[in-house]
TITOR-262187 format. One record per atom (N, C-alpha, C): residue number from 1; residue in three letters; atom name; x, y, z. Coordinates in pm, 1 decimal, always signed. Atoms other than C-alpha are relative to their C-alpha. Layout:
REM TITOR-262187
k	r	a	X	Y	Z
NUM	Ala	CA	X	Y	Z;
...
This chain:
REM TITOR-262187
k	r	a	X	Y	Z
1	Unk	N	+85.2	-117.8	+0.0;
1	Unk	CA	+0.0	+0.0	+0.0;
1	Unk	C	+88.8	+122.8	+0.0;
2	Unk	N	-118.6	-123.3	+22.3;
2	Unk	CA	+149.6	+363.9	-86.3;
2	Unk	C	-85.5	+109.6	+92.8;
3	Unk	N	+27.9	-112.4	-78.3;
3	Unk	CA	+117.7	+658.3	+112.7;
3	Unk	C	-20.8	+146.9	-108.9;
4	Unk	N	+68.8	-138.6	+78.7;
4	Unk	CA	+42.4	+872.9	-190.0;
4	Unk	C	-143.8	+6.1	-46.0;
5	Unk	N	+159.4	-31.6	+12.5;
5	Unk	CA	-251.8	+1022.6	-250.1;
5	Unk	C	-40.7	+16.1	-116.8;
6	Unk	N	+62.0	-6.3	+155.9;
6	Unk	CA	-299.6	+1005.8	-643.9;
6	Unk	C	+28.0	-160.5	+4.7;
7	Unk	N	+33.3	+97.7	+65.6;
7	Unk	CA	-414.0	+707.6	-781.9;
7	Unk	C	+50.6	-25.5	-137.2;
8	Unk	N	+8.5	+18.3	+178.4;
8	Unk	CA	-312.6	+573.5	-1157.5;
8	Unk	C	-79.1	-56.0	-50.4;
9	Unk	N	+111.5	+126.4	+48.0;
9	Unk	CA	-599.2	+486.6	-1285.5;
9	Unk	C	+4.4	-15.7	-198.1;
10	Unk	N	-27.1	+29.5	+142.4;
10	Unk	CA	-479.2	+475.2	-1650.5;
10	Unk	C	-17.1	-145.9	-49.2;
11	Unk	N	+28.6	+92.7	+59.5;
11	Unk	CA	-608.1	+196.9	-1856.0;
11	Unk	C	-157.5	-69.0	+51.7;
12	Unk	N	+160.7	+92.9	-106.9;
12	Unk	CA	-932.6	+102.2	-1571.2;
12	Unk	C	-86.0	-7.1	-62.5;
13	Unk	N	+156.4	-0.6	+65.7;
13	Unk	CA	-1186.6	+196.9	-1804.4;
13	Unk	C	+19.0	+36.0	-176.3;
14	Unk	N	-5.2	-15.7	+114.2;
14	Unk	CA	-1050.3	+145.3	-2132.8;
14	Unk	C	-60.1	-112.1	-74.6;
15	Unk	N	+48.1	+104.0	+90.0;
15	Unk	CA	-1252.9	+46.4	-2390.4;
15	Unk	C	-137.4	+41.9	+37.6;
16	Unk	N	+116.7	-0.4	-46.9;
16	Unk	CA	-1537.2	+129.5	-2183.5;
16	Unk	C	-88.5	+104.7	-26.9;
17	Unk	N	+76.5	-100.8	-7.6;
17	Unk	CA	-1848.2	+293.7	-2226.2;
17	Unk	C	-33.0	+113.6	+92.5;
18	Unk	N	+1.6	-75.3	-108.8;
18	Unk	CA	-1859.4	+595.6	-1998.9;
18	Unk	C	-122.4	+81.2	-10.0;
19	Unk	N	+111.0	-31.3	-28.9;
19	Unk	CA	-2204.7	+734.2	-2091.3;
19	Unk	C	-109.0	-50.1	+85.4;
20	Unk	N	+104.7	+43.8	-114.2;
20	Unk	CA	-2433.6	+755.2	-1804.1;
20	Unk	C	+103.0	-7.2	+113.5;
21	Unk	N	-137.2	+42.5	-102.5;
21	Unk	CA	-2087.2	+723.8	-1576.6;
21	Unk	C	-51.8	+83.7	+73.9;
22	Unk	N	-5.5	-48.4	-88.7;
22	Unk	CA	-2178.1	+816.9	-1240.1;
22	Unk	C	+115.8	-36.1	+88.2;
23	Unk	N	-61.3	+12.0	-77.5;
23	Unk	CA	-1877.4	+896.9	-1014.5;
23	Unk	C	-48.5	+48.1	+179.8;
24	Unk	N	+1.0	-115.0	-153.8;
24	Unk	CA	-1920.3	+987.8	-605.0;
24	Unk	C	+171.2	-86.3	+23.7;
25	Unk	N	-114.2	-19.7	-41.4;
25	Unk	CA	-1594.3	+1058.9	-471.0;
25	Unk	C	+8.6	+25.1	+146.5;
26	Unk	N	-24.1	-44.9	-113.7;
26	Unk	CA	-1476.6	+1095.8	-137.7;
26	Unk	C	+122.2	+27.1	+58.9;
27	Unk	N	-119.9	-58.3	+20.8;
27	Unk	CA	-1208.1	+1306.9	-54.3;
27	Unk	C	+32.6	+97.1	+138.1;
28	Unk	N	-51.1	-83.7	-108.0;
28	Unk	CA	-1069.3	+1414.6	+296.9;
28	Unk	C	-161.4	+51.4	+49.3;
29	Unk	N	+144.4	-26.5	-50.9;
29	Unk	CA	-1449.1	+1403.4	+393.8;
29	Unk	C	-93.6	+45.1	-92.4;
30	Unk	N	+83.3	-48.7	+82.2;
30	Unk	CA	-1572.9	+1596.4	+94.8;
30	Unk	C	-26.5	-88.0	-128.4;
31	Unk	N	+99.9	+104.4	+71.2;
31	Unk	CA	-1849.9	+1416.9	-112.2;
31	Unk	C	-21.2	+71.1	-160.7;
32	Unk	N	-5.2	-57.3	+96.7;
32	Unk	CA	-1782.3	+1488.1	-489.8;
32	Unk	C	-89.0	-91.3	-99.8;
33	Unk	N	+30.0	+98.0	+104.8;
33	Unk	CA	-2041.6	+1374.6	-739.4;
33	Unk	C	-5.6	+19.8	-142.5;
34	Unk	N	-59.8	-73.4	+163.5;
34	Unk	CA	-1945.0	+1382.4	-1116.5;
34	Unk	C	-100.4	-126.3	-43.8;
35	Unk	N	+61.9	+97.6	+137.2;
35	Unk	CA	-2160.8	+1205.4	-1430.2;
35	Unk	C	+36.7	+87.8	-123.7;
36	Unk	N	+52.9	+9.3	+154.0;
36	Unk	CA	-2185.8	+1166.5	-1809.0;
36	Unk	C	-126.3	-44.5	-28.3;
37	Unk	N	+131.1	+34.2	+33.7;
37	Unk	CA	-2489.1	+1165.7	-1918.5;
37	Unk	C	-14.0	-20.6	-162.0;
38	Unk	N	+21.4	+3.7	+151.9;
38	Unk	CA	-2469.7	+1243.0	-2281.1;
38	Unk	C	-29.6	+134.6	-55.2;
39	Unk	N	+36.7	-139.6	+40.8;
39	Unk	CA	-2638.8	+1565.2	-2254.4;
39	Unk	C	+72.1	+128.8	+19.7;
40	Unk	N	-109.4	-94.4	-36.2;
40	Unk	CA	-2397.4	+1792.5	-2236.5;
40	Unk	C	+69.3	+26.8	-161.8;
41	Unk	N	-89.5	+67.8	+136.0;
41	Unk	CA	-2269.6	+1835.8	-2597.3;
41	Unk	C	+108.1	+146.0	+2.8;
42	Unk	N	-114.8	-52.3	+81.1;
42	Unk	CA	-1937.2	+1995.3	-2711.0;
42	Unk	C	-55.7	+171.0	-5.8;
43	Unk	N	+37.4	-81.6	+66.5;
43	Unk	CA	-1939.0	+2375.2	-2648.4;
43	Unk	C	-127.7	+111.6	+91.0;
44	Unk	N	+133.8	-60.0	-118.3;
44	Unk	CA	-2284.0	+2381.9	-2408.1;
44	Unk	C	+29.2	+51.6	+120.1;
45	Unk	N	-10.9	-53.7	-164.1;
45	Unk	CA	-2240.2	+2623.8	-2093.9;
45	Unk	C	-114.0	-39.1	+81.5;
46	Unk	N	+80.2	+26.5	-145.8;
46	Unk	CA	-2342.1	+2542.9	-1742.4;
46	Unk	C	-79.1	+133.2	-8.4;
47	Unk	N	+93.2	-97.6	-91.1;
47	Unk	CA	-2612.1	+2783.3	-1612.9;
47	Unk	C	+71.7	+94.1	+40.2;
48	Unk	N	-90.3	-110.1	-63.6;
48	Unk	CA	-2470.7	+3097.8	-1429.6;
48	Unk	C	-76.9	-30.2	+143.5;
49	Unk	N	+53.4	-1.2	-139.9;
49	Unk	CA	-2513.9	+3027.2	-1049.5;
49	Unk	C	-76.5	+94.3	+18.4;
50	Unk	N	+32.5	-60.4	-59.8;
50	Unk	CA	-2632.9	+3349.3	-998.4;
50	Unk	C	-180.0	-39.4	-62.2;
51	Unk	N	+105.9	+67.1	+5.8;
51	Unk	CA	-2956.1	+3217.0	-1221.7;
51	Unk	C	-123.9	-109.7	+65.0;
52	Unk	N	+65.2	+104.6	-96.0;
52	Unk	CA	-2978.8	+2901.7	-1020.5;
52	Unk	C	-64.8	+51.8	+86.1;
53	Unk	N	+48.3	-76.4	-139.4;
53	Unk	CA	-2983.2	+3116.3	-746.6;
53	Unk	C	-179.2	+69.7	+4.4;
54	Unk	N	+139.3	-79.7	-21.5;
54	Unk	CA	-3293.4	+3350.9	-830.4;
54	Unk	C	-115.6	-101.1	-34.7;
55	Unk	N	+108.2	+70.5	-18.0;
55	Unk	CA	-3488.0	+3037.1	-920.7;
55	Unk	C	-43.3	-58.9	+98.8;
56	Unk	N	+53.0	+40.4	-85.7;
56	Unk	CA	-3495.7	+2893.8	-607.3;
56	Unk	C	-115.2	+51.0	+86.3;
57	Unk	N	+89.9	-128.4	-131.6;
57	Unk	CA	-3687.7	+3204.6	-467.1;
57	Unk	C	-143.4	-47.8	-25.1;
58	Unk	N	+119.5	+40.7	+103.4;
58	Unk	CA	-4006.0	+3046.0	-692.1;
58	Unk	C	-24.1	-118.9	+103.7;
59	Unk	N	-0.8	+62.7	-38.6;
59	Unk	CA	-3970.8	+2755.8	-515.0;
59	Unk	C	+17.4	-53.6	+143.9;
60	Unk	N	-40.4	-45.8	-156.0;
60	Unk	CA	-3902.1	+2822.7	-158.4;
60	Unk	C	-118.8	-81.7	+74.1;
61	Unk	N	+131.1	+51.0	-96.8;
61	Unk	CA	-4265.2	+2753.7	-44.8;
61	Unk	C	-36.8	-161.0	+3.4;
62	Unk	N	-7.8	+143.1	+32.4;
62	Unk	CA	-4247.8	+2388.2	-177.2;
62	Unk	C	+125.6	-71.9	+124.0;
63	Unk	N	-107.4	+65.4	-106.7;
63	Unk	CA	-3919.2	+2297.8	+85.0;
63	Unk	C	-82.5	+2.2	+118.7;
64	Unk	N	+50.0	+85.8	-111.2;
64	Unk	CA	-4062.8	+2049.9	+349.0;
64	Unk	C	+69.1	+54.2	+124.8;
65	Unk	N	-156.4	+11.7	-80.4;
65	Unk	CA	-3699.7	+2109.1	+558.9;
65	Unk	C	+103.5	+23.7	-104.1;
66	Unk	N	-180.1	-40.5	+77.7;
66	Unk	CA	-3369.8	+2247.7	+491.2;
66	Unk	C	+88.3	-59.8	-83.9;
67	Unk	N	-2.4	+79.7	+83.6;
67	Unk	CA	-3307.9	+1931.9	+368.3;
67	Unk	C	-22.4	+2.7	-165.3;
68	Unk	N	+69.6	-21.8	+124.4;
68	Unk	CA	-3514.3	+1994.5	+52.2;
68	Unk	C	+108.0	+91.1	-92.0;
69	Unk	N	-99.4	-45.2	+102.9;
69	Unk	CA	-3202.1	+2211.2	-110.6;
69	Unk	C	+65.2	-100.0	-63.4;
70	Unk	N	-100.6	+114.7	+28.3;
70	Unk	CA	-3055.4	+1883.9	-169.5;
70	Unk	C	-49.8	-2.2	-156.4;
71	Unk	N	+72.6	+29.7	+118.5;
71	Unk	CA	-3308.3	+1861.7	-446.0;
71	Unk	C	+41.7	+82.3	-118.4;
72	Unk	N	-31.4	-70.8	+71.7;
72	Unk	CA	-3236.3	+2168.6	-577.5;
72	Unk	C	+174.2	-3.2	-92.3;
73	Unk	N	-137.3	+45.5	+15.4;
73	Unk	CA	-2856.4	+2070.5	-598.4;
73	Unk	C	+25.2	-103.0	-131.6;
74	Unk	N	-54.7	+116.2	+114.2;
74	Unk	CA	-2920.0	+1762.4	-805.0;
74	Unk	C	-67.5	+28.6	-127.8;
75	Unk	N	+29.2	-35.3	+162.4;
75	Unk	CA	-3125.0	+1930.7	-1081.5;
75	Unk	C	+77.0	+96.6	-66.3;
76	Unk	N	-93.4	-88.3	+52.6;
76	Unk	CA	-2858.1	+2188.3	-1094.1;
76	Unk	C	+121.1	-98.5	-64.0;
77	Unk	N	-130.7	+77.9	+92.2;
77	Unk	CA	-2600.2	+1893.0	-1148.7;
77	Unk	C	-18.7	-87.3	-100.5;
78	Unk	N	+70.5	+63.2	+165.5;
78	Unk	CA	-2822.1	+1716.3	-1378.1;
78	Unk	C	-30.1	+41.6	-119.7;
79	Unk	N	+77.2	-19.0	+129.3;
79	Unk	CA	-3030.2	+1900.7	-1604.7;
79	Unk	C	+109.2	+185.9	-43.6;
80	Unk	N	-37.1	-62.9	+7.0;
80	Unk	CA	-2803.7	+2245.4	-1555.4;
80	Unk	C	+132.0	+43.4	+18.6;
81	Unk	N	-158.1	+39.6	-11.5;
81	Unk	CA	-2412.5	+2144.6	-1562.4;
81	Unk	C	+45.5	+45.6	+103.9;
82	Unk	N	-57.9	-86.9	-94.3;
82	Unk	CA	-2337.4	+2285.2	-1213.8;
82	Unk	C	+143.1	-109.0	+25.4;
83	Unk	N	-89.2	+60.5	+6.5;
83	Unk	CA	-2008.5	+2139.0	-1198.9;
83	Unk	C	+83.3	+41.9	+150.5;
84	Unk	N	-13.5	-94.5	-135.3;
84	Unk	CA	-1910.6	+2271.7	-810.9;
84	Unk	C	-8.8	-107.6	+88.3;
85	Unk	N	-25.3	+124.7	-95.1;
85	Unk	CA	-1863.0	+1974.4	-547.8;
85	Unk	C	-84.7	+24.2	+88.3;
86	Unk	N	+131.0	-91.8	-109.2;
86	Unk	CA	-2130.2	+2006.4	-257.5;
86	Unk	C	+68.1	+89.2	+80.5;
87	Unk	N	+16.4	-113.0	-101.4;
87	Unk	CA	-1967.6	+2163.9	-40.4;
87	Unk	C	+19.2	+137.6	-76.4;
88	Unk	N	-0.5	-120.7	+48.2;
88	Unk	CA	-1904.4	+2453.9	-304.7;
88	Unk	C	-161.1	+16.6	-24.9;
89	Unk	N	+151.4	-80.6	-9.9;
89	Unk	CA	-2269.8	+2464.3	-343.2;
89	Unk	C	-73.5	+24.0	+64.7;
90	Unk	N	+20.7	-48.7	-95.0;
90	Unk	CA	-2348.7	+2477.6	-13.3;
90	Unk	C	+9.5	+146.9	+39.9;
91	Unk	N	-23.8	-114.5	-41.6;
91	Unk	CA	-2142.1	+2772.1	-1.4;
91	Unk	C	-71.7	+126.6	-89.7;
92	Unk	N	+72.0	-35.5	+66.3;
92	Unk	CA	-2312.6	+2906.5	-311.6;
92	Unk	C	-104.0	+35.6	-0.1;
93	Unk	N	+149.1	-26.2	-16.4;
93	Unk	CA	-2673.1	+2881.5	-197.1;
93	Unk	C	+12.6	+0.4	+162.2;
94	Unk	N	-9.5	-23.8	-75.6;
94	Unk	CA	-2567.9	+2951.9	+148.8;
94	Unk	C	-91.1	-110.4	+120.2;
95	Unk	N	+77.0	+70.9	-25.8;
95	Unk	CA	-2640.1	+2654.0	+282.0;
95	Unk	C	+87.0	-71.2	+198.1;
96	Unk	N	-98.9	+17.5	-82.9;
96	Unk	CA	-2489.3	+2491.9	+614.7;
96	Unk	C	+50.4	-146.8	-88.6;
97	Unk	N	-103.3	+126.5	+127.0;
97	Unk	CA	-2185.3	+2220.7	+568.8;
97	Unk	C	-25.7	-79.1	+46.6;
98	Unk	N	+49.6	+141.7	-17.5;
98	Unk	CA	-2257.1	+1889.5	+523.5;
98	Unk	C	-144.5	+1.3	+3.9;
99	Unk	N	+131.4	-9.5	-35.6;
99	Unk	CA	-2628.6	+1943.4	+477.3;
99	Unk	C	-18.9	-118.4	-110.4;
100	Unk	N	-0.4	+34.2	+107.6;
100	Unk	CA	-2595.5	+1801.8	+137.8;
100	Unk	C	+52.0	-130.7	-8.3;
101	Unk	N	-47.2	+140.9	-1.0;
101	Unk	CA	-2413.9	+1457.1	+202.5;
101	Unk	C	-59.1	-40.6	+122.1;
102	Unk	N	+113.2	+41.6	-114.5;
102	Unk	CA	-2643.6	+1422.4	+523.5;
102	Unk	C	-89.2	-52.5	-90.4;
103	Unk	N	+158.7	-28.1	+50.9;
103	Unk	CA	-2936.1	+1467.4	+311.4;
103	Unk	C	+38.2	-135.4	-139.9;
104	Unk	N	-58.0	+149.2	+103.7;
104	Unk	CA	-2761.4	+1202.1	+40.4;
104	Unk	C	-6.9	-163.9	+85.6;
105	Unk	N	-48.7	+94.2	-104.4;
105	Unk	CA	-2687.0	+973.5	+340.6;
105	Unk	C	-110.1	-109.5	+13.6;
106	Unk	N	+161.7	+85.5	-4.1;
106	Unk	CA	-3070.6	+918.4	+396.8;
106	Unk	C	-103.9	+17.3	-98.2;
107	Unk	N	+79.0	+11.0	+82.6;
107	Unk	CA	-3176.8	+939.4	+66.0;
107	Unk	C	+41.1	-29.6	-136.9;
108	Unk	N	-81.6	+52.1	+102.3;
108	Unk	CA	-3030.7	+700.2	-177.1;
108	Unk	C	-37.5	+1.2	-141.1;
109	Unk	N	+35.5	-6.6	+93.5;
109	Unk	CA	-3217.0	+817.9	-447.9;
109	Unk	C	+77.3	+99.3	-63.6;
110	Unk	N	-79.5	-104.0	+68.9;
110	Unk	CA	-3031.7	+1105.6	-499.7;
110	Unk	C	+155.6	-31.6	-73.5;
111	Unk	N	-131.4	+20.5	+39.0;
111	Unk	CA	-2727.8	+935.0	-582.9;
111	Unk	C	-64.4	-44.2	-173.8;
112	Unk	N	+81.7	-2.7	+131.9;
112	Unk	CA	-2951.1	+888.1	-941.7;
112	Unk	C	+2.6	+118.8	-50.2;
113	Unk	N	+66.6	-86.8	+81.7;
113	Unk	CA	-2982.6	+1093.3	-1210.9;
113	Unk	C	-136.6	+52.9	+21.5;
114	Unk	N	+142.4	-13.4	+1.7;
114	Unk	CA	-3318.8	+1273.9	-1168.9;
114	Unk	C	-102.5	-39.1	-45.1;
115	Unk	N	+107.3	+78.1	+99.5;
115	Unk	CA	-3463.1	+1134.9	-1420.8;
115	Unk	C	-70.7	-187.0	+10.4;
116	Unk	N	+2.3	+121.9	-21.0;
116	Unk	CA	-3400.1	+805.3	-1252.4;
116	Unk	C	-106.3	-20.7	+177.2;
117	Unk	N	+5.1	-32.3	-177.1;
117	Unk	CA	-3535.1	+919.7	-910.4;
117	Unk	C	-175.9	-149.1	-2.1;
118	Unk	N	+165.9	+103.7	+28.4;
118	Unk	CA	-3915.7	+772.1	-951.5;
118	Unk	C	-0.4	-173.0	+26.5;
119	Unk	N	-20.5	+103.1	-13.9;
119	Unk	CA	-3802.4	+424.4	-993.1;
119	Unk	C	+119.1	-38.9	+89.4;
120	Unk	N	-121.6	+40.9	-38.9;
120	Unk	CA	-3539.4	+430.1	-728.3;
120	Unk	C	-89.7	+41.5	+132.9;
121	Unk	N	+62.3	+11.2	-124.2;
121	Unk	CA	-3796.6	+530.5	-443.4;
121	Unk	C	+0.8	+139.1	+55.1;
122	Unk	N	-13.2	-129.4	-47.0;
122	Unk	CA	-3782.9	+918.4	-439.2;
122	Unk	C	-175.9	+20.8	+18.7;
123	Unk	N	+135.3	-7.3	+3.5;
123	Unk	CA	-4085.2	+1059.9	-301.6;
123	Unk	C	-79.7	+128.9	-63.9;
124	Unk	N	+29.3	-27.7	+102.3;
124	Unk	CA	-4342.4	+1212.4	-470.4;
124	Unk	C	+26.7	+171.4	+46.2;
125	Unk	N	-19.8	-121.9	-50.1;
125	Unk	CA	-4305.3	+1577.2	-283.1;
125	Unk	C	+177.2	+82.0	-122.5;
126	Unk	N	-112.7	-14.6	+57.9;
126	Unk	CA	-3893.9	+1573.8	-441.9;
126	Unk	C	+14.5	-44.0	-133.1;
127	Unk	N	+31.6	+48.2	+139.5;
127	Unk	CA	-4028.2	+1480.5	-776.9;
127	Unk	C	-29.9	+110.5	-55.0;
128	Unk	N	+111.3	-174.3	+24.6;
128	Unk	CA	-4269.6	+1789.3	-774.5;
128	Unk	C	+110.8	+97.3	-21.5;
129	Unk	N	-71.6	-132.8	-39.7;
129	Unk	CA	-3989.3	+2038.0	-616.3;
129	Unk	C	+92.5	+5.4	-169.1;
130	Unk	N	-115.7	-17.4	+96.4;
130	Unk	CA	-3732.8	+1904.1	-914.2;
130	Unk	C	-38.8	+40.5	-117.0;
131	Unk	N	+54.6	-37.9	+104.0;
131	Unk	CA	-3974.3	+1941.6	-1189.7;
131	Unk	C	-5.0	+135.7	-42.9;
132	Unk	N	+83.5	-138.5	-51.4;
132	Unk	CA	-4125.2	+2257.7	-1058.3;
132	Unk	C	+131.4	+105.2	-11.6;
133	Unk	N	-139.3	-53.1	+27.8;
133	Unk	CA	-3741.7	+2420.0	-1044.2;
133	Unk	C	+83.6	-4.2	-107.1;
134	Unk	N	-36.4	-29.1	+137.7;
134	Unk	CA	-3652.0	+2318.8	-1388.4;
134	Unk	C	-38.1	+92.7	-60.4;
135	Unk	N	+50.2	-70.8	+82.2;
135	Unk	CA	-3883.2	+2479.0	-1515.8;
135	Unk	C	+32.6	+171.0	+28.0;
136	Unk	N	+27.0	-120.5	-61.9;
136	Unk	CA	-3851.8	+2806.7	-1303.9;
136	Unk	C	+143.5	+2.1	-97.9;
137	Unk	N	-152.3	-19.7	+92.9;
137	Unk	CA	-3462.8	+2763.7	-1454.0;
137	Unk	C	+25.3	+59.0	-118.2;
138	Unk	N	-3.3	+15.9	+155.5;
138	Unk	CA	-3529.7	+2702.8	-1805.6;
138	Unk	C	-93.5	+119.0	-46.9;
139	Unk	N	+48.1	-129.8	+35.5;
139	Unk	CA	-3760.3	+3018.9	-1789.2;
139	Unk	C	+80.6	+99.3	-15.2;
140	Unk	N	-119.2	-89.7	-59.6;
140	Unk	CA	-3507.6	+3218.4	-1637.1;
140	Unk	C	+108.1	+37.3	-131.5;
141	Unk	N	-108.3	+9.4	+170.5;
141	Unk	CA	-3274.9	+3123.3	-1986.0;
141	Unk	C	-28.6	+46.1	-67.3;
142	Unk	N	+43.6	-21.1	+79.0;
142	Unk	CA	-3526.1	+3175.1	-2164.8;
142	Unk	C	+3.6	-124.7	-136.2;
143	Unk	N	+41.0	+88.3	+102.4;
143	Unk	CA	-3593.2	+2825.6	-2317.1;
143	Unk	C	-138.1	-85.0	-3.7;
């Protein structure tokens, strides 16, 4: 066993299909989750946080518990490239730390794509909020 802290992972996933690749990472405590989805093409910008940001205000009255940002988190890393590790989006939407890998902890749906949530046992309240916040988003763009 080595005492360094990089890995070589050259060759692990060659050959392999990496669409749909969900990574979670864990790193000196902090909970990093990265995917490929597909949708993302060559070129396409992430969202501008400060967007994310003013949609949540739409949506505010829908959060059960504090908890409920979690939601907001994973349609930002799904459907709106937020590319920002939780705890940077914690700090982003001013959230407290570790709310976001708590809120993962006891709710293993979120480790899904959104789109996957439904058949993985999300309930129907965090179905609503994620829908309901796209859309407020994708207004916001103007698409």
């Amino acid at each position: 066993m080595t005492n360094d802290s990089t890995i070589n992972m050259e060759g692990l996933f060659k050959g392999a299909d990496l669409s749909g690749a969900q990574i979670i990472a864990v790193n000196n405590g902090e909970v990093c989750y990265c995917k490929s989805n597909g949708e993302q093409t060559a070129g396409q910008q992430a969202a501008p946080v400060e967007t994310l940001l003013k949609a949540v205000n739409d949506v505010r009255p829908m959060f059960w518990a504090k908890s409920s940002i979690a939601v907001i988190y994973c349609v930002c890393r799904d459907r709106f490239g937020y590319a920002g590790s939780m705890t940077q989006f914690e700090k982003d939407f001013g959230c407290s730390g570790h709310l976001l890998s708590d809120t993962f902890s006891d709710n293993d749906y979120m480790r899904y794509p959104v789109d996957k949530w439904r058949e993985n046992g999300a309930k129907e309240r965090a179905i609503k909020l994620a829908e309901q916040y796209q859309k407020n988003v994708e207004r916001l763009l103007g698409k």
